[in-house]
matplotlib code that plots the C-alpha trace (Angstrom):
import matplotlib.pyplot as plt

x = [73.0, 74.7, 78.2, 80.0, 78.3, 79.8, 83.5, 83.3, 86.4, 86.3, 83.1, 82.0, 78.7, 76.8, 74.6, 71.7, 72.4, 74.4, 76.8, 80.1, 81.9, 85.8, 89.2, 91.2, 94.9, 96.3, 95.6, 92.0, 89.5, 86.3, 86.2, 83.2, 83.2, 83.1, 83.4, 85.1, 87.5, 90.1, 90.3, 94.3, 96.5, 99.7, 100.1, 98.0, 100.7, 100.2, 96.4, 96.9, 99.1, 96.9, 95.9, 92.6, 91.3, 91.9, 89.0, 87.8, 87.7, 89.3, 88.2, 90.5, 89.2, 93.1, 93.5, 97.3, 98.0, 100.9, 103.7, 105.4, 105.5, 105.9, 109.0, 110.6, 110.0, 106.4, 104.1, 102.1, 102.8, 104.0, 101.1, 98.7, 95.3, 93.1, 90.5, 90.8, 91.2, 89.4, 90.8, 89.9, 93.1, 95.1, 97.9, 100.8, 104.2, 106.5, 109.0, 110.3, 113.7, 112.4, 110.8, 111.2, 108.4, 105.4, 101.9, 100.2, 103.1, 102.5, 98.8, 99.4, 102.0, 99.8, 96.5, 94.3, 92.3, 92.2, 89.6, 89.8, 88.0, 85.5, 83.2, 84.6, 82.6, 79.8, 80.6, 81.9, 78.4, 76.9, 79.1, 78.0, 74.2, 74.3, 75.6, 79.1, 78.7, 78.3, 79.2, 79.9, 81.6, 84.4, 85.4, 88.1, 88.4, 90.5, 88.3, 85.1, 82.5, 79.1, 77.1, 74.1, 75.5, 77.4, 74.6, 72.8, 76.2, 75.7, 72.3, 72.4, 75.4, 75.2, 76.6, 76.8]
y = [18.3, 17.1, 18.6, 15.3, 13.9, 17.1, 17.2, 13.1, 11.6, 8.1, 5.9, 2.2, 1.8, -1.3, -3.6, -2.4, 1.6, 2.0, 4.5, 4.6, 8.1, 7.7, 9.4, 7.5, 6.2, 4.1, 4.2, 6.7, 4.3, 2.6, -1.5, -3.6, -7.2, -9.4, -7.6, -9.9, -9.3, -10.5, -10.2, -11.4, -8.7, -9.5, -10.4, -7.8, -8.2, -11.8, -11.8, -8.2, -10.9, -13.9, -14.9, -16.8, -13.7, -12.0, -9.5, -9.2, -5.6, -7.1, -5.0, -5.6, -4.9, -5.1, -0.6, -0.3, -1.7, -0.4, 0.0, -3.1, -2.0, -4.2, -6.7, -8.8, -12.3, -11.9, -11.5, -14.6, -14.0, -11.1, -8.9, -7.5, -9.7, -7.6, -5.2, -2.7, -2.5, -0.7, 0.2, 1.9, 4.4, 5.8, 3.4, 4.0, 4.7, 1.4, 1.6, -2.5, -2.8, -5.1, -2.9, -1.8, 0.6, 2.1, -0.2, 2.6, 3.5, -0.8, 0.2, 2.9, 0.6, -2.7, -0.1, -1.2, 1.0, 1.9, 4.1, 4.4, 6.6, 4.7, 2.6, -0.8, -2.2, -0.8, -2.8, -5.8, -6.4, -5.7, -9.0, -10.8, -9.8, -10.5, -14.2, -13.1, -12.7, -8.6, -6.8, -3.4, -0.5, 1.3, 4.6, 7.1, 10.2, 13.0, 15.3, 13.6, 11.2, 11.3, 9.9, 8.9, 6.8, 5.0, 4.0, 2.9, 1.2, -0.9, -1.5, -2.5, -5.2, -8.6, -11.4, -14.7]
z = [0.7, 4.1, 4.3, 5.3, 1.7, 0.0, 0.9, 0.7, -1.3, -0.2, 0.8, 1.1, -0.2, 0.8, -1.6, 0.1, -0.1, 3.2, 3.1, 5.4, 4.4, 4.9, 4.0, 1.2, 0.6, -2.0, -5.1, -6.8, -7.7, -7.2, -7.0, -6.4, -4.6, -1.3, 1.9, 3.8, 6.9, 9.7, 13.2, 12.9, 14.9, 12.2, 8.8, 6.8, 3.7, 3.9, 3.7, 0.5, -0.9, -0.8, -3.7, -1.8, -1.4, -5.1, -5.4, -2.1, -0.4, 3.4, 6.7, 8.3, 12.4, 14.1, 14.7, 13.8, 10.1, 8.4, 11.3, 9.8, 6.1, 2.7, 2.9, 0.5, 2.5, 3.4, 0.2, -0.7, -4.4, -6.5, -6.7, -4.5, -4.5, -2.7, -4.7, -1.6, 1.8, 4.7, 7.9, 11.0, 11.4, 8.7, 8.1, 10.2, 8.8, 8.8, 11.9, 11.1, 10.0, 7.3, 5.6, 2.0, 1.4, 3.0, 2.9, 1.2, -1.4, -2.2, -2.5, -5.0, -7.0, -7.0, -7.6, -4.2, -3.0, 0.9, 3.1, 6.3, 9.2, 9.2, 11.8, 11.4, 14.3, 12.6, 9.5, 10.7, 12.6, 8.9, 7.9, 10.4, 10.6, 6.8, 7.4, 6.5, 2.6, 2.4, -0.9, -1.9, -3.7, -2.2, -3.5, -3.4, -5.6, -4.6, -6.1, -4.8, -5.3, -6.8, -4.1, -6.1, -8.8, -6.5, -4.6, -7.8, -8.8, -5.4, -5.3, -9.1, -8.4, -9.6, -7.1, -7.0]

ax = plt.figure().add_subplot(projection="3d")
ax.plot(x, y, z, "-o")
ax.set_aspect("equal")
plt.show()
């Protein structure tokens, strides 16, 4: 078995078998759903916070999420909406004096999943090329992932 598959704790997993190996944050877990994403340089806890995109796994192609962290005054509604996010860098630690807590301490708390480490170019041409409806499993495990029934898990998911 390839090594990057062997010491894998966090993937995406496309509906047609893809894989994109990452590194996790936020909360351990596996959620399927809508790929979708956003180009917007600000405002990631607005769009975690929408509740127009409740189940969705966002891309989210801006590099530096997280600098700002989670406010009081910004959140769309009480909760987290998102079923994951998926990021190209590691979330940065907040540096706003607005902040309350860390976007990946509010990920753990509201149980999204992140990954990150991953080619999001890659990905967001996938959306595109795929008419912009692309769905998938994202994963992370600490301990790590079993590669195969994920892949079924994908491959075997039901969309509308």
């Amino acid at each position: 078995m390839d090594t990057e598959k062997e010491k894998a704790t966090a993937a995406l997993v496309t509906k047609d078998g893809q894989f994109f190996f990452a590194k996790g944050f936020g909360y351990n877990g596996e959620v399927s759903g809508e790929i979708a994403f956003t180009t917007a340089a600000i405002g990631y806890q607005e769009i975690i916070t929408n509740p127009i995109n409740k189940g969705k796994i966002m891309l989210f192609t801006f590099p530096h999420i997280g600098n700002v962290g989670i406010n009081a005054e910004d959140s769309l509604s009480k909760a987290g909406q998102v079923a994951g996010v998926i990021v190209r860098d590691y979330p940065t630690l907040a540096s706003n004096y607005r902040a309350k807590t860390e976007l990946i301490s509010f990920l753990e708390k509201e149980k999204i999943i992140g990954i990150c480490e991953l080619d999001t170019r890659a990905l967001l041409q996938k959306i595109r090329s795929a008419g912009g409806k692309l769905f998938g499993i994202i994963a992370y495990n600490e301990k790590g992932l079993d590669i195969e029934k994920l892949k079924k898990k994908a491959m075997d998911m039901k969309v509308d």
